[in-house]
N, C-alpha and C positions, 0 to 999 in steps of 0.2 A: 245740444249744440247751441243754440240758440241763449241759454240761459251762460254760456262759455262768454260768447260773442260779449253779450252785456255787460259781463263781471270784466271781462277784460278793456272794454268800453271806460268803467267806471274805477280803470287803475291797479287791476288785481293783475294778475299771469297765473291764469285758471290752465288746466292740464283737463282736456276733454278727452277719456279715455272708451274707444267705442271697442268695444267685444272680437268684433270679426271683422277685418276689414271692407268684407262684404256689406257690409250695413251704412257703410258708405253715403249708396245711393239713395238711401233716406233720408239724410242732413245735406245732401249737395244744396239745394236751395240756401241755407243757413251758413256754407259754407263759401261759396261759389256767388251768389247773390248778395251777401252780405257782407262777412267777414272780409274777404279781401278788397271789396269796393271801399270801405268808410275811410281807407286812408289818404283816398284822391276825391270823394266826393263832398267834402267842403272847403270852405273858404279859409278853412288854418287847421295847422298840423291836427294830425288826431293818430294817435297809436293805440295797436289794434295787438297785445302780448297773449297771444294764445297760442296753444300747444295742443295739437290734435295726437293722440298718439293709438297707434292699430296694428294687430298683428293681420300679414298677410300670406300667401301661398300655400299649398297642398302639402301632400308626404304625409297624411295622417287620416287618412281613408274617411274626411267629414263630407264628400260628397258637392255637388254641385253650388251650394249657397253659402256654403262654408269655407273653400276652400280655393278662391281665386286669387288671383292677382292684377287688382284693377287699378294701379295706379298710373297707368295712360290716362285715365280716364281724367286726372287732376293735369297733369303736365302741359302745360301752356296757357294755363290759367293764370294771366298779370296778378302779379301783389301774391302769390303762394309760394313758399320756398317747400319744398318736398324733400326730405332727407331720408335715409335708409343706412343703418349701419349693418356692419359686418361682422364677419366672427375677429376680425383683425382691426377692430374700432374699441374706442375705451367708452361704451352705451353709454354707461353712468356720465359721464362731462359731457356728451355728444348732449344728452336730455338737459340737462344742465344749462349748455352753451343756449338750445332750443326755447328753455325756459327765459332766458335772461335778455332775448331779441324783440326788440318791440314789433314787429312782423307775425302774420299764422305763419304757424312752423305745421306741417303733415309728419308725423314721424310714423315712419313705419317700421316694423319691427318681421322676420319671418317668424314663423311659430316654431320649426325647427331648431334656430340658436337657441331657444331658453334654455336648453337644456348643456350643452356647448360651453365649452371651458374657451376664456378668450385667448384669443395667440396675441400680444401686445410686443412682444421680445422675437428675436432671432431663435429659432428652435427645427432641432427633424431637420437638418438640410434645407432649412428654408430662412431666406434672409429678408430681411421686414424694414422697410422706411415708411415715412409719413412726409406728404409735402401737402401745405396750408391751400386753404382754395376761399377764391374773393368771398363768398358767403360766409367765411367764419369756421366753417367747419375742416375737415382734411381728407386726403386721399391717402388710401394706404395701398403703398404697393409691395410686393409680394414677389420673391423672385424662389428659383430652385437654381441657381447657379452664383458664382460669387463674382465672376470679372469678368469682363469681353463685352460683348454685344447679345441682346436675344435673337435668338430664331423667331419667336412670335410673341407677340403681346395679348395678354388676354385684359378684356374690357367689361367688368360685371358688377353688382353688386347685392347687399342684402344678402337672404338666404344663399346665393349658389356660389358664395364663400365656403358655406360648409364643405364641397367638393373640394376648394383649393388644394388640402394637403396631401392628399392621396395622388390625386390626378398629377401633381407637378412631381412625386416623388417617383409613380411611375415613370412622367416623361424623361425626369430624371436619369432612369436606368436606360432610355433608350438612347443617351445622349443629346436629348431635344433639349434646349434653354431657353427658359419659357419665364413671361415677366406679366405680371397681372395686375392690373389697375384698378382700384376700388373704390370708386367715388363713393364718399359720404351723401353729396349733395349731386339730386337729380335734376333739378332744378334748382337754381341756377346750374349749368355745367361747368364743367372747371374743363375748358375745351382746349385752354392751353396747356393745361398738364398731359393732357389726353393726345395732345400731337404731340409735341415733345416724346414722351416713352414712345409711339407709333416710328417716329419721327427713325428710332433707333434700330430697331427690328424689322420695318418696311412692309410687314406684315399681321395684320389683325384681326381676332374674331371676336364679336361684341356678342357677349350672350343676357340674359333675362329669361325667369321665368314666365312672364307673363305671355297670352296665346302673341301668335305670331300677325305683324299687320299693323299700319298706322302705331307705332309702339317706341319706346325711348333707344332702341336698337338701332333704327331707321334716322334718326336724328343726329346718334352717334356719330353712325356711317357717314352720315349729308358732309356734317363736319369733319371727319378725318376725308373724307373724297376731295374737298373744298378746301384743305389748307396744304392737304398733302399730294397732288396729284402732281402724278408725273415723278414722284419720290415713290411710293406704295409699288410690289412689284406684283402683288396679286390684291385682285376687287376684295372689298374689308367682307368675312365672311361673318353670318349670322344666327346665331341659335336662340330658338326661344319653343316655348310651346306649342304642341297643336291648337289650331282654332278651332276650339270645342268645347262644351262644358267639360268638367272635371268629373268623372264621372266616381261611384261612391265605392265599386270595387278595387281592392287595392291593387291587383295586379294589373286593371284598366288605366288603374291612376298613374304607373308607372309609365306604362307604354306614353298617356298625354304628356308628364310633365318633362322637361327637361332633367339629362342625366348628363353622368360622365361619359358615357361610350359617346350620345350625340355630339358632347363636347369634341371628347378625343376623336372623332371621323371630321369635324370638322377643323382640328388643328394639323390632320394629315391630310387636308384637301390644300389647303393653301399652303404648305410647306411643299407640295408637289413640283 
């Protein structure tokens, strides 16, 4: 990481690629201390094009060091843009866009999509837009109905795309019409696209895999409670992981992480 930092120091757009996003916490010093400091810490511009890129989340029985979701752990850290695409993002130009920002760019990636065919087009009963977000990057949203208004807006991103299409096709059949927001970018938030769709459906459930607690969910909510109150007809509900390690059996790993069913009980709590 360190040796990233310098290259891109010295004019390059080095791609620092770490294993597991768990390993993280070994480069935060080099990250955290350094990298996003040098662009305010002298007396004339200095641009700092580096690209952190790291697969994160569970679903593949690697056990407690392998298989978290720590990027709370980066989010509110000045000078670090944190981006996460979806199964409904074009990776390839997202990386691209990432490479060509003179800023550190955090890309994170879930380890689940690799294997995932992208949804980019309208397909399955599901209708696909993209609206641009100040960071440069996009928000892809996601609908299972084609006119009217939603019954609920779902607020997620990264890996718990891959639920999208089932989950909405289900709610589909129950007649629920359901509209889901996908920020590219976790930081900076695109908090006015994020009221806006809310804005329309009056109702919200912001999900993430990561454990539950001090988490981008929480910050979500702060801001749709803050721009929408008194609009909102039920408290913005929230799903995310147990607060626990990941534990290495796979049917333990289920119970921790985030699913569709947590999903779906909490899109029929606030639809109540």
């Amino acid at each position: 990481m360190g040796l990233g930092v310098g290259a891109a120091l010295q004019g390059l757009r080095p791609i620092v690629e770490v294993m597991f996003g768990d390993f993280l916490t070994l480069a935060c010093d080099q990250i955290v201390n350094h990298a996003v400091k040098y662009q305010q810490m002298y007396g004339c511009p200095v641009e700092v094009p580096l690209v952190i890129r790291t697969p994160m989340g569970g679903g593949r029985g690697y056990g407690p060091t392998h298989s978290q979701s720590i990027e709370k752990l980066f989010l509110g850290v000045p000078g670090l843009c944190v981006v996460s695409p979806s199964l409904f993002h074009d990776t390839g130009r997202m990386l691209r866009q990432a490479v060509h920002r003179r800023r550190v760019v955090l890309f994170l990636e879930h380890k689940l999509l690799y294997p995932e065919r992208l949804i980019l087009e309208p397909a399955n009963g599901l209708w696909h837009d993209t609206m641009p977000e100040a960071s440069g990057f996009s928000t892809a949203i996601v609908r299972n109905y084609r006119d009217s208004a939603p019954d609920v807006t779902l607020i997620c991103y990264g890996g718990i795309s891959r639920m999208v299409p089932q989950l909405l096709s289900d709610l589909a059949r129950e007649e629920i019409r359901v509209e889901v927001c996908l920020p590219a970018g976790l930081q900076p938030l695109p908090v006015a696209t994020m009221v806006s769709l809310v804005r329309r459906s009056k109702r919200a459930v912001v999900i993430e895999e990561g454990t539950a607690g001090y988490d981008w969910g929480a910050e979500v909510s702060s801001q749709l409670h803050k721009h929408l109150w008194g609009v909102l007809e039920r408290p913005v509900a929230r799903v995310s992981s147990l607060p626990t390690v990941v534990p290495t059996s796979r049917e333990a790993e289920k119970r921790t992480l985030v699913s569709s069913e947590t999903i779906g009980a909490a899109i029929l709590e606030v639809l109540q």
